[in-house]
C-alpha positions as CSV (number, residue, x, y, z in Angstrom):
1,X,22.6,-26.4,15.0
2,X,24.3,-26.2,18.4
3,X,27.2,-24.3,17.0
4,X,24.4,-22.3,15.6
5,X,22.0,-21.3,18.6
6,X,25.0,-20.8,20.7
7,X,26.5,-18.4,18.3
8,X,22.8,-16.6,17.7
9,X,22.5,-16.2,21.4
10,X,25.9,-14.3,22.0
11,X,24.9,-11.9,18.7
12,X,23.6,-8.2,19.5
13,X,19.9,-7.9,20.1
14,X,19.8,-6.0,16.5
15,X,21.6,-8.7,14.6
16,X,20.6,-10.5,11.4
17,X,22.0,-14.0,13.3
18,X,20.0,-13.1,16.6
19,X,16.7,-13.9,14.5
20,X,17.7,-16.6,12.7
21,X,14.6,-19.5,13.9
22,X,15.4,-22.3,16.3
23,X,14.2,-25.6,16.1
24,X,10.8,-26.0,17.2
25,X,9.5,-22.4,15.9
26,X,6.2,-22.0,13.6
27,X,6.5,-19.8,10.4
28,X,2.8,-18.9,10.9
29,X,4.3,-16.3,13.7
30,X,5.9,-14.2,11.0
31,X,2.6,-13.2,8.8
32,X,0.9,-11.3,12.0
33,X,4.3,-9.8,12.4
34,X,4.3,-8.0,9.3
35,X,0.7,-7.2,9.7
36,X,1.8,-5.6,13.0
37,X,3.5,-2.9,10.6
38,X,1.6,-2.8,7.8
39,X,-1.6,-2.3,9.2
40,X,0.1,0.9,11.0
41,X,1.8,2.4,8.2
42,X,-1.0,2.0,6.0
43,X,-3.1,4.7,7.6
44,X,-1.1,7.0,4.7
45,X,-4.5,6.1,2.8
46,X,-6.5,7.2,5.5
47,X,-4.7,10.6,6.2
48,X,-7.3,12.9,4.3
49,X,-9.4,12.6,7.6
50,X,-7.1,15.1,8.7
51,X,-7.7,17.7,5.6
52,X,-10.9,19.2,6.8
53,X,-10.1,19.8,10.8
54,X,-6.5,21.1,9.6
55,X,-7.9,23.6,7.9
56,X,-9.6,25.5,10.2
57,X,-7.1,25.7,13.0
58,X,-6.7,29.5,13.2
59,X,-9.1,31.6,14.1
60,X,-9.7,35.5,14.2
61,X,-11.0,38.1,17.0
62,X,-14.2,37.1,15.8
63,X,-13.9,33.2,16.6
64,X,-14.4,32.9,12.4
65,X,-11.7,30.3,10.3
66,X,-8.6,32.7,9.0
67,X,-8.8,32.5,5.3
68,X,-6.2,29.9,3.6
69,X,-2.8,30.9,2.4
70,X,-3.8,30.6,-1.1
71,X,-7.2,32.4,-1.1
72,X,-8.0,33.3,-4.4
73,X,-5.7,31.5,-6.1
74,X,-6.7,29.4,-9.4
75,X,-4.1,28.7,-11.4
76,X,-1.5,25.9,-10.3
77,X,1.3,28.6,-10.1
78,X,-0.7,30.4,-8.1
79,X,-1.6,27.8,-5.7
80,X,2.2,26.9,-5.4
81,X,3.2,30.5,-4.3
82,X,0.9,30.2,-2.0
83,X,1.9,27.2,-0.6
84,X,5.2,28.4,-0.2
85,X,4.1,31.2,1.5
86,X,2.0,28.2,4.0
87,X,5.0,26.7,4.6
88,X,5.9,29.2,7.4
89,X,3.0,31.2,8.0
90,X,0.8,31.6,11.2
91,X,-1.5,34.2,9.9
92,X,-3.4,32.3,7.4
93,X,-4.9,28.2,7.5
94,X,-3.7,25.9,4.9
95,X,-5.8,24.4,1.8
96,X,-6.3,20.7,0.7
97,X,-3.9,21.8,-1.9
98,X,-1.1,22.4,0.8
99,X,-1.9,19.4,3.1
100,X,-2.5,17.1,-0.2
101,X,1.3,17.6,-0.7
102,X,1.3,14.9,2.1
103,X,0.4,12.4,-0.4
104,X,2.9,12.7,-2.5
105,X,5.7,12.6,-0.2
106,X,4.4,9.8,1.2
107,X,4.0,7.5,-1.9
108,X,7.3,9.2,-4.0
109,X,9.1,8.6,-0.6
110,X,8.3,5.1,0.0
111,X,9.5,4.2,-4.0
112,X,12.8,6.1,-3.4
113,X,13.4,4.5,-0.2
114,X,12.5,1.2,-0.4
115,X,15.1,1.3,-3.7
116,X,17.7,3.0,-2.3
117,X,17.8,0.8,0.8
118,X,16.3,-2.5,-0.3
119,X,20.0,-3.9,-0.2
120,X,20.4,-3.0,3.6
121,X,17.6,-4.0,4.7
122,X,18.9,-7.7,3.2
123,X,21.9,-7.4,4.9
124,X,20.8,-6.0,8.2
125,X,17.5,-8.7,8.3
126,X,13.9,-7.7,8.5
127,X,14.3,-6.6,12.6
128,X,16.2,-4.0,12.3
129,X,14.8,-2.8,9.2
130,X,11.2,-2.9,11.1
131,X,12.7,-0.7,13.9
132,X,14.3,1.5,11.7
133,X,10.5,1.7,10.2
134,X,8.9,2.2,13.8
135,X,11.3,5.1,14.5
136,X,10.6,6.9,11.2
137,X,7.1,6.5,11.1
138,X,6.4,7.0,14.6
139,X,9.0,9.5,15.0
140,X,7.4,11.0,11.6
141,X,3.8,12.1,13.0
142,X,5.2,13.2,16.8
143,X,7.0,16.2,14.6
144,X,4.4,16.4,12.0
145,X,2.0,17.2,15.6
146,X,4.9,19.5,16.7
147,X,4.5,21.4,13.2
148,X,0.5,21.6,14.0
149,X,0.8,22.4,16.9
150,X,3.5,25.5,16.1
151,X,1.4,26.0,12.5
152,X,4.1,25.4,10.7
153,X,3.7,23.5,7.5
154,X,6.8,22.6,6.6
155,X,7.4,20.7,9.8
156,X,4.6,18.5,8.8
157,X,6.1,17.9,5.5
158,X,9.2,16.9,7.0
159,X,8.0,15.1,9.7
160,X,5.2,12.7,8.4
161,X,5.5,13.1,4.8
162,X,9.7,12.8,4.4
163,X,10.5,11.1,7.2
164,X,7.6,9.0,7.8
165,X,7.6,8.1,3.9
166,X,11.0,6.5,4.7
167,X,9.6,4.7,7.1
168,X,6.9,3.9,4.5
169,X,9.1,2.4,2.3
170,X,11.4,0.2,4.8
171,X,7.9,-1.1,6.8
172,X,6.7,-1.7,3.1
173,X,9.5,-3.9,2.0
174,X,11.0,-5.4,5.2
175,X,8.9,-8.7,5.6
176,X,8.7,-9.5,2.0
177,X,12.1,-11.8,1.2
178,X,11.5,-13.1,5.0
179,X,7.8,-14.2,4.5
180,X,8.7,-15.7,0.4
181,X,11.4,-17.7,2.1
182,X,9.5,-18.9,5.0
183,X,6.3,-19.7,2.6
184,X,8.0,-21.2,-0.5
185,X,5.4,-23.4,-0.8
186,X,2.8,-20.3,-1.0
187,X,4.7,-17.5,-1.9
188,X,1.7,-15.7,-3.6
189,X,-0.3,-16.3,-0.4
190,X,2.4,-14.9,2.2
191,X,3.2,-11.4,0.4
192,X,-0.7,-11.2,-0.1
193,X,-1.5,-11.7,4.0
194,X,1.4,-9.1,4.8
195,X,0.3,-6.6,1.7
196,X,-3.2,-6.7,2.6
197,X,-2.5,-5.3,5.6
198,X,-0.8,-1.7,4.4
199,X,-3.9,-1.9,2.5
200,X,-6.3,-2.2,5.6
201,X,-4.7,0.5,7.8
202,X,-6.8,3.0,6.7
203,X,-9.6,1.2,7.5
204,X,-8.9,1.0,11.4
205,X,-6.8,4.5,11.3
206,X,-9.7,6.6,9.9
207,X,-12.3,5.7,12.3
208,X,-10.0,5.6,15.4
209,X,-8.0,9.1,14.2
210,X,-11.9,10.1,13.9
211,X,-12.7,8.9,17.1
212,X,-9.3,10.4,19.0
213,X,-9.9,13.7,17.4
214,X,-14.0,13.8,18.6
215,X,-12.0,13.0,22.2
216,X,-9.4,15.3,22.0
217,X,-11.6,18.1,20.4
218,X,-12.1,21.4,22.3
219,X,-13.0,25.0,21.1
220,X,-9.7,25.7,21.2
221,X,-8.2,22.8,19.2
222,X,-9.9,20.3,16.3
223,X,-7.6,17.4,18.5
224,X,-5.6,17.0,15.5
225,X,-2.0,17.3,16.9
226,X,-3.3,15.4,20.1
227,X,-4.3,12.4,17.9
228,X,-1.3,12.5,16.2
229,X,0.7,11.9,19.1
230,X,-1.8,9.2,20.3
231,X,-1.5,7.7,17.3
232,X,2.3,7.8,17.2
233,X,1.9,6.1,20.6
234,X,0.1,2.7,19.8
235,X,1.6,2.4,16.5
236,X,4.9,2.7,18.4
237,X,3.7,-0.5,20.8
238,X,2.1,-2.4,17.4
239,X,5.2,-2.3,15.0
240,X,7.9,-2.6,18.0
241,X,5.9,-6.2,18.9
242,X,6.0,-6.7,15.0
243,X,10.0,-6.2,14.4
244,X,11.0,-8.3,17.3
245,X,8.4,-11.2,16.0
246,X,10.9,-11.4,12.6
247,X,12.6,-14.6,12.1
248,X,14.2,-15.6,9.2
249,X,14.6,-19.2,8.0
250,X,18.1,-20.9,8.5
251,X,20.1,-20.9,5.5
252,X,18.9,-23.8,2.8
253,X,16.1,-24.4,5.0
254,X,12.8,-25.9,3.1
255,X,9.4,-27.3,5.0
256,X,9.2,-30.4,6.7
257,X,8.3,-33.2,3.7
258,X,8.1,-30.3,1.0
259,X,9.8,-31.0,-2.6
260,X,9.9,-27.9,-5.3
261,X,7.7,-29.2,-7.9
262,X,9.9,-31.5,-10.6
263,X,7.8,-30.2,-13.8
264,X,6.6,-27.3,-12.4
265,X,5.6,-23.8,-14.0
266,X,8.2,-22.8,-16.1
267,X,8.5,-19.4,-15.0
268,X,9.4,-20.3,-11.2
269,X,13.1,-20.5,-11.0
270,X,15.0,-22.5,-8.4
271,X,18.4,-19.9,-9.6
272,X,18.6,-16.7,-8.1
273,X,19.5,-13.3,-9.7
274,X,22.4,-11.4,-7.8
275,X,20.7,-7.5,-7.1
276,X,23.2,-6.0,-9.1
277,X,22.2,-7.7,-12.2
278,X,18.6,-7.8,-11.6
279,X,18.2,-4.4,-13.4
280,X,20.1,-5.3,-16.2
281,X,17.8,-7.9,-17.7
282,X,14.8,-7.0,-20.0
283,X,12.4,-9.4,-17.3
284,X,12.9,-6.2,-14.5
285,X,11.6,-4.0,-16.8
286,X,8.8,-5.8,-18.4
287,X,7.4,-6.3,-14.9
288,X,8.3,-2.7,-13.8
289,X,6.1,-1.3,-16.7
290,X,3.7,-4.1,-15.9
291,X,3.3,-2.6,-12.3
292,X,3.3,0.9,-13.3
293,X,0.5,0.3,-15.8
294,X,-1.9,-1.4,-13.3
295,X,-1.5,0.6,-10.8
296,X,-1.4,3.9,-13.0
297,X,-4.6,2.7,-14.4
298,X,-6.2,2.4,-11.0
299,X,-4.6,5.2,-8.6
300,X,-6.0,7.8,-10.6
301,X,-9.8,6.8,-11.0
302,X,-9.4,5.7,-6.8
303,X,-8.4,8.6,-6.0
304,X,-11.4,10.5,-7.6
305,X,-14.0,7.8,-6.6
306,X,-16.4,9.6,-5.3
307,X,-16.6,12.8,-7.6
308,X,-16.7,10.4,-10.4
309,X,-19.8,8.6,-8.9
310,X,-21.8,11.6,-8.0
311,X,-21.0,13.7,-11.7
312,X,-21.8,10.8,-13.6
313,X,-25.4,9.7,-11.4
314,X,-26.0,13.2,-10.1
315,X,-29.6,13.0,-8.4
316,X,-30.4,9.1,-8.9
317,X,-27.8,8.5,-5.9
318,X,-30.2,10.6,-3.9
319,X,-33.5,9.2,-4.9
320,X,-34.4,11.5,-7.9
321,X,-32.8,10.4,-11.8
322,X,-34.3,13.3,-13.2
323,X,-31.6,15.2,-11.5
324,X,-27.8,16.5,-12.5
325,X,-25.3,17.0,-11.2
326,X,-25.5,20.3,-11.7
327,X,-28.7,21.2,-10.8
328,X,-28.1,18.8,-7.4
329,X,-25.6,21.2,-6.1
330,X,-28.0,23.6,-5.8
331,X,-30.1,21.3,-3.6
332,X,-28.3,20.7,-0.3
333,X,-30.5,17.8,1.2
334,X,-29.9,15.7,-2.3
335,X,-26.3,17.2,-2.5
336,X,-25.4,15.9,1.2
337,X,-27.2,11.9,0.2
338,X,-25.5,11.8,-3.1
339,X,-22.3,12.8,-1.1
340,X,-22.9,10.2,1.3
341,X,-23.7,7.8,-1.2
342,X,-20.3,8.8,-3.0
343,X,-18.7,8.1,0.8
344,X,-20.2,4.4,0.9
345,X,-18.6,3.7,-2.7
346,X,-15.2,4.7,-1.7
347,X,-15.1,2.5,1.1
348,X,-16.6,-0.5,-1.2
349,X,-13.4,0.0,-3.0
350,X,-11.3,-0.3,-0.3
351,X,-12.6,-3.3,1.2
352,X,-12.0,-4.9,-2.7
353,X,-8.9,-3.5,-2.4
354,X,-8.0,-5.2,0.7
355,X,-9.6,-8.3,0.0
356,X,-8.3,-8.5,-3.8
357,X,-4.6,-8.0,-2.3
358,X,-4.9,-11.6,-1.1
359,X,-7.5,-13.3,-3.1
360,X,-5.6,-12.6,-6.4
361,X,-2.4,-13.3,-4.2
362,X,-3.2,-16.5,-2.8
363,X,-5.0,-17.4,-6.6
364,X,-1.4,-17.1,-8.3
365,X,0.4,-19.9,-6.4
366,X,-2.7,-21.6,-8.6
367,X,-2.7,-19.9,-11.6
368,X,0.7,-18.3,-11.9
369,X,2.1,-15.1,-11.3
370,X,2.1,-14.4,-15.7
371,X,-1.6,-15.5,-16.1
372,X,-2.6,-13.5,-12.8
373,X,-1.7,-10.2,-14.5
374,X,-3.2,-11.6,-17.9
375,X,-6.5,-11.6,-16.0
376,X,-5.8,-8.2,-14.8
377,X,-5.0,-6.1,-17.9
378,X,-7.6,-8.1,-20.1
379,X,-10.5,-7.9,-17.2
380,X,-9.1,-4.6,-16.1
381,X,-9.8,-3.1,-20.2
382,X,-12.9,-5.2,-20.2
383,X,-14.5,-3.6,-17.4
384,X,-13.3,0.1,-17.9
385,X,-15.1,0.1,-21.4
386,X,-18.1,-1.8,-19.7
387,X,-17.6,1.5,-17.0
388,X,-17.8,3.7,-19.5
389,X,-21.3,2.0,-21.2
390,X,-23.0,1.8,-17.7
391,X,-22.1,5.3,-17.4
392,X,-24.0,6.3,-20.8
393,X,-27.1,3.2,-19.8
394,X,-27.5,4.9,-16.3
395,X,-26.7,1.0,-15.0
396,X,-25.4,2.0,-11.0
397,X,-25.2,-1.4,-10.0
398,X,-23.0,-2.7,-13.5
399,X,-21.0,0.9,-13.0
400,X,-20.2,0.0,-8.9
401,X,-19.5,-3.4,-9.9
402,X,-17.0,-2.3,-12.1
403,X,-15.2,-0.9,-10.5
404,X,-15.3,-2.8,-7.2
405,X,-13.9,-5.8,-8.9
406,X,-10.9,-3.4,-10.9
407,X,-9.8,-2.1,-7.2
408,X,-9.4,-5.5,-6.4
409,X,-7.1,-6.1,-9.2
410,X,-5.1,-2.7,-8.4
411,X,-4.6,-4.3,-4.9
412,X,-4.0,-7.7,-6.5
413,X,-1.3,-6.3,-8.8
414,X,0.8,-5.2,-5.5
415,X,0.7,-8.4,-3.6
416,X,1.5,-10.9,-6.1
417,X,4.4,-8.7,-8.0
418,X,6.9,-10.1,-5.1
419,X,6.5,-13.7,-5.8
420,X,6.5,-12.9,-9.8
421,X,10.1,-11.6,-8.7
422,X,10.9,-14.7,-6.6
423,X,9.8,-17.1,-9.1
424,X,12.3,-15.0,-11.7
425,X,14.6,-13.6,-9.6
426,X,14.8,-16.3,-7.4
427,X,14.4,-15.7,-3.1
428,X,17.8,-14.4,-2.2
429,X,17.6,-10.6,-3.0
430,X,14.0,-10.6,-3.4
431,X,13.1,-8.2,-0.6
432,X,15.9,-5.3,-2.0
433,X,14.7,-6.1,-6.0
434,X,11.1,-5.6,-5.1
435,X,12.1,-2.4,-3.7
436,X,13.6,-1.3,-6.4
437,X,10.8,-2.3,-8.2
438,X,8.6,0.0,-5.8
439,X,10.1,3.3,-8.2
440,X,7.2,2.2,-10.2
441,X,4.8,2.7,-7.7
442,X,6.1,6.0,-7.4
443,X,5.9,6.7,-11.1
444,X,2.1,5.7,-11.0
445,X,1.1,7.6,-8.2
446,X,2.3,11.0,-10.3
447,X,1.0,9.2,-13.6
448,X,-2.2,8.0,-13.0
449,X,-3.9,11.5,-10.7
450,X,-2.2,13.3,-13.4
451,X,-4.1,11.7,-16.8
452,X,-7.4,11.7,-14.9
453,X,-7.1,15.2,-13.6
454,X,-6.2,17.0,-16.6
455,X,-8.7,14.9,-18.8
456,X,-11.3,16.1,-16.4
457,X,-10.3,19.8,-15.7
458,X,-10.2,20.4,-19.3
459,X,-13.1,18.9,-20.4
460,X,-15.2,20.1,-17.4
461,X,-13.4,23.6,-18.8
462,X,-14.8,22.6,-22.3
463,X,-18.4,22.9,-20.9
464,X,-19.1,18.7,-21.4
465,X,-22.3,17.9,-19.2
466,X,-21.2,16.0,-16.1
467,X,-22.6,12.8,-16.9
468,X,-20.1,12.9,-19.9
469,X,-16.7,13.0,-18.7
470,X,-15.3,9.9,-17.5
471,X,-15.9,8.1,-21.2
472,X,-12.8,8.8,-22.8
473,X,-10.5,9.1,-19.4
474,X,-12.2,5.2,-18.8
475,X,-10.6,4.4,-22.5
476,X,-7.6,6.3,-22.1
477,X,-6.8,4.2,-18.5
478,X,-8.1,0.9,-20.5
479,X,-5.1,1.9,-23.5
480,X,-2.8,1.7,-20.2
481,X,-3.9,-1.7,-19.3
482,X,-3.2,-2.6,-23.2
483,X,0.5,-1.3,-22.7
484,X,0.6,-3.6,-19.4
485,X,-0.6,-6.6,-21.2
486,X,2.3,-6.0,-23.9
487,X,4.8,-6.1,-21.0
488,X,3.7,-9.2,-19.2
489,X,3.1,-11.1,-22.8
490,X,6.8,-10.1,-23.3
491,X,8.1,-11.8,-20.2
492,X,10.1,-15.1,-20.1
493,X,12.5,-16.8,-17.8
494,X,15.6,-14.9,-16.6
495,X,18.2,-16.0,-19.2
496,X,20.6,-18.9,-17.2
497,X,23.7,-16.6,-18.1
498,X,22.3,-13.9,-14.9
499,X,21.9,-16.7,-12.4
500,X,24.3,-17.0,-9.4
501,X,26.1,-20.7,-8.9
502,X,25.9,-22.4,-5.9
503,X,29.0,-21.0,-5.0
504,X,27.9,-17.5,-5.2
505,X,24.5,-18.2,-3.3
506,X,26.5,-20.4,-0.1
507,X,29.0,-17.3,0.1
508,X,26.5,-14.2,0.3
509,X,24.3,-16.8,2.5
510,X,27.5,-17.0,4.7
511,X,27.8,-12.9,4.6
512,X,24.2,-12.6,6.6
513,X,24.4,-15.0,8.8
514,X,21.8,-16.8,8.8
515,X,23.2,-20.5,10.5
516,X,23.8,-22.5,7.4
517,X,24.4,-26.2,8.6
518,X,24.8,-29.3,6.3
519,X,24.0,-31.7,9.3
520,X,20.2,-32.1,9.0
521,X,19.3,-34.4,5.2
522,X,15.8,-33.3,5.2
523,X,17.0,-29.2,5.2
524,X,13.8,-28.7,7.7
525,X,16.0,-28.2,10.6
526,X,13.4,-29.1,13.4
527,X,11.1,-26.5,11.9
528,X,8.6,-28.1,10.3
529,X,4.8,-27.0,8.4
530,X,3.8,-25.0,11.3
531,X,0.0,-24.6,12.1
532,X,-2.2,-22.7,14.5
533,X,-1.1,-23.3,18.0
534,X,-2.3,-21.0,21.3
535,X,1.0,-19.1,20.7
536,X,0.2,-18.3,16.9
537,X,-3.8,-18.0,17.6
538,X,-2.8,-15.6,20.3
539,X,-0.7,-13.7,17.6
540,X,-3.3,-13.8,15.1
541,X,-5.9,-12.1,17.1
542,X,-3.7,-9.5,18.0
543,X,-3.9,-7.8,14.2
544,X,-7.0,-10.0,13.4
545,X,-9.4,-8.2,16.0
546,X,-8.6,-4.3,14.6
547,X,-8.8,-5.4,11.0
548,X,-12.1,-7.4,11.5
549,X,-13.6,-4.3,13.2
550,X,-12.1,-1.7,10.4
551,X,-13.4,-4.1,7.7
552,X,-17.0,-4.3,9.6
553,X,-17.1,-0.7,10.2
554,X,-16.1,0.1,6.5
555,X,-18.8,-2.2,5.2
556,X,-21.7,-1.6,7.5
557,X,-21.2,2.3,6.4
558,X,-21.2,1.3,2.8
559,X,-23.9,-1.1,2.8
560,X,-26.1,2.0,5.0
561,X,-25.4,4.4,2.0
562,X,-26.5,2.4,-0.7
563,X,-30.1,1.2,1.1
């Protein structure tokens, strides 16, 4: 290893070989790493904080709100021409319409991006990858505040939508193939502490973006572009501290006394699938479809949370059963509790969101990757009919719990799909096959908003009572789940005529560096189990300390509403 080190040490700062661990180092570093980044990029859930100050910027001679760019408009044409004409304007404040474009960008842009540059980022090692995250995400909101502060729409698009969605994708993806190699032992439990992160970003970006915007705030300005840049700042200092904590295993390295089970789970491979054959076996598919399907089946319904809640309860959220929904709108005192009620049940979801994404995680390196989805789409179906019967029986608590445990699956679903592609894929090009994977991701997010927003504009259009319209769209998004159980039932081990021989693997192991030396028997070189020293506890608290108060602020508003 002295060859090695010496070598390392001469590299540029940027290198893959620069990061390559020494002897001595502890693998439980590199989780709080990632978190470093995906607890900042996350806060793409928590952007509709923004929605409400942002559009009410401009202001006329008589200190009133301009009207939006779109006033008037109903039809979705309509509302596109006028968000064209937003793009550029200064005489007229944007809609949610306009500013909910950010979504998309953000979610279709991490897919496209973590597919198109999942290879790189294998070649050019999780470090630089990170700082090419930091300077697109970062860079992303300090010209999205340039576009609010100039009100001009397209700027914001550009900046934090485009741009930062590239950074989405390449902060997404970077630390997965680093953290499954360094964690062979608990693959499931390594991409779940790094996914549950992006995840939990929300939780502490909402309340501090609220709190920097009730600082920032004068009559003149809601604070947004000023909270913007503030944000930009810390997540700057966060995900720099998080891409020059990457270290990636030496090549053939394995933990200290660890031995691959010898009659282990059939579907974990110990071959490895070359990236540009991973697509070309039916297994890629089957798992892309698989993916698509949960997360298609719980995007949609997520994303409408707490409508859903307060048209199907109407006045029993705010004390009084014998109202609807209806006839609660016209009540603003029960309107506002119901409302708040709907508030408490959207962040009860994300905290089984966040905690499911390494639960379920963590539970495969038990169970197994295959069964793990199993219990998703068979669960998942279960409890969306069961949804739709506490909806008819008036059951709040059954219709809560539902759903509560179904957003844990839909966050389960992302963190364990990497190590279902390590154990067929195999670790080498894991990282650059999951992001290519992503594109289904990106397919959901379009899929899932689309089935429950049409089923419920048209039958809302049809004149069906409140109370009545989540039934079918709950059996439509259980007949997804069905699709996604197909797909999983369907897969099998990679057929042997895809895997790489040991030939292939030493050579592209050779191309990134990464200090390959037969010298040590054992394969540990020096690095051995790792465990929570000052240095790592240290580390640790750096991301655990902001989560822990997100996840306490989060719950002690949810557990308020419902009292």
């Amino acid at each position: 290893m002295t060859s090695t080190t010496s070598a390392a040490g001469s590299a540029p700062l940027l290198s893959r070989e620069r990061i390559v661990a020494k002897p001595g180092f502890n693998r439980w570093l590199v989780p709080p790493a990632a978190l470093c980044i995906h607890l900042c990029i996350g806060m793409a859930y928590g952007f509709s904080v923004f929605w409400k100050p942002l559009q009410g910027v401009l202001h006329g001679a008589d200190g009133q709100p301009l009207p939006e760019c779109s006033q008037g408009a109903v039809t979705f044409a309509e509302k596109s021409l006028g968000t064209l004409h937003a793009l550029t304007a200064t005489d007229c404040n944007w809609s949610q319409f306009d500013l909910g474009w950010m979504y998309t960008f953000f979610f279709v842009l991490l897919g496209v991006s973590a597919a198109l540059w999942g290879g790189w980022l294998e070649r050019a090692g999780p470090r630089k990858a990170g700082l090419v995250a930091t300077a697109c995400w970062c860079g992303g909101l300090l010209i999205a505040a340039l576009g609010i502060y100039l009100h001009q729409l397209w700027l914001m698009w550009l900046g934090a939508g485009v741009i930062g969605g590239i950074g989405l994708g390449l902060g997404y993806i970077s630390p997965v193939s680093t953290l499954i190699k360094w964690f062979p032992d608990r693959r499931g439990m390594a991409t779940g502490m790094a996914i549950m992160g992006f995840g939990g970003g929300a939780m502490i970006g909402s309340p501090l973006a609220t709190h920097l915007m009730n600082y920032f705030r004068t009559d003149a300005t809601p604070g947004v572009w000023e909270t913007f840049v503030a944000l930009a700042l810390i997540y700057l200092v966060f995900m720099l501290i998080g891409a020059f904590g990457y270290r990636i295993p030496p090549g053939g390295w394995k933990p200290e006394g660890w031995k691959p089970p010898a009659n282990g789970n059939s579907m974990i491979s110990s071959a490895n699938v070359h990236l540009k054959d991973a697509h070309k076996t039916p297994q890629f598919w089957l798992v892309w479809l698989a993916l698509c399907m949960n997360v298609s089946a719980g995007i949609g319904i997520i994303g409408a949370a707490s409508p859903m809640l307060q048209e199907t309860f109407g006045g029993a959220l705010a004390g009084d059963p014998g109202v609807g929904y209806n006839q609660l709108q016209e009540n603003v005192a029960l309107a506002a509790k119901a409302a708040g009620v709907g508030a408490g049940f959207v962040g009860l979801i994300s905290l089984f969101n966040i905690f499911g994404r390494f639960a379920w995680a963590s539970s495969s390196d038990k169970l197994g990757r295959k069964n793990t989805y199993f219990i998703f789409f068979v669960l998942g179906a279960s409890l969306y009919i069961l949804a739709s019967a506490a909806a008819e029986w008036k059951m709040l608590a059954l219709f809560v719990g539902s759903f509560c445990i179904i957003a844990s699956m839909y966050g389960g679903g992302f963190s364990t799909v990497p190590a279902y592609l390590a154990d067929l894929f195999g670790t080498q090009f894991v990282g650059a096959i999951h992001g290519r994977l992503l594109t289904a991701w990106s397919t959901a997010g379009i899929v899932g908003p689309v089935i429950v927003n049409y089923m419920h504009d048209t039958r809302q259009a049809a004149g069906i009572a409140p109370d009545q319209i989540y039934g079918p769209i709950f059996y439509t998004l259980a007949g997804l789940l069905v699709i996604g159980f197909i797909a999983n039932l369907l897969i099998r081990p990679v057929n042997p005529k895809w895997h790489m021989s040991e030939a292939e693997v030493s050579a592209e192991q050779a191309k990134l560096h990464t200090g390959i030396s037969t010298s040590p028997a054992s394969g540990s070189y020096g690095i051995g189990m790792g465990g929570l020293d000052t240095k790592a506890a240290l580390f640790w608290l750096l991301v655990g300390i902001p989560l822990v108060w997100g996840i306490w602020n989060t719950a002690a508003k949810a557990v308020e509403l419902f009292q």
